[in-house]
KOLNU-613020 format. One record per residue (C-alpha): x, y, z. Coordinates in nm, 2 decimals. Layout:
N
R        X        Y        Z
R        X        Y        Z
...
% end
This chain:
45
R        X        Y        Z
R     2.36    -0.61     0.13
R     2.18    -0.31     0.28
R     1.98    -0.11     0.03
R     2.15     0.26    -0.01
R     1.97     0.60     0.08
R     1.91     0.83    -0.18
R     1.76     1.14    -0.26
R     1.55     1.30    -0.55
R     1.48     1.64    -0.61
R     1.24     1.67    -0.86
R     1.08     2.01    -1.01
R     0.73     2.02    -1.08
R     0.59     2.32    -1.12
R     0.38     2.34    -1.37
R     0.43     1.98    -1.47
R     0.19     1.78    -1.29
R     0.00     1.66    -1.57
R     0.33     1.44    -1.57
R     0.42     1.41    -1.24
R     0.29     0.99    -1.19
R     0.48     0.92    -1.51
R     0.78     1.07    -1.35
R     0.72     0.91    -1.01
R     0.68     0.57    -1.23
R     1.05     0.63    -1.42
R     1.20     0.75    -1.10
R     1.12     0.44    -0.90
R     1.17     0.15    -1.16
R     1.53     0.27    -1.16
R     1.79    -0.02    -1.07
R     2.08     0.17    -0.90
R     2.42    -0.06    -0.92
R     2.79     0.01    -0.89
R     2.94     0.22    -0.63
R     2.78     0.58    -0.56
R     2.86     0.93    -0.63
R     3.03     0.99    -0.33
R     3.27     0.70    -0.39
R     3.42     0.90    -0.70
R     3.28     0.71    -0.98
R     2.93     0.71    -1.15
R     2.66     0.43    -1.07
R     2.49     0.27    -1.38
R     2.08     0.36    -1.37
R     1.90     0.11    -1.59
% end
C-alpha cells in the first residue's frame, strides 16, 4: 500500500527550546484508517 502525503503546520515561535521534542512526537505518529478527506477521522497512535 503506498504510504499517504501529509502535511504539518507547526507554530514555533518562541518555542524552540521544544521544537526536537515536537519534531520527535510529530514523526513517531502511526497514521491508520481512512483520512480526513474521506469524511471520517484517522486514528494517531
Amino acid at each position: 500500500m503506498k504510504m499517504p502525503l501529509i502535511s504539518v503546520v507547526l507554530p514555533i515561535y518562541n518555542i524552540e527550546s521544544y521544537l526536537d521534542r515536537c519534531m520527535e512526537a510529530v514523526l513517531n505518529q502511526i497514521l491508520s484508517g481512512p483520512l480526513y478527506g474521506s469524511g471520517a477521522e484517522p486514528d494517531l497512535q
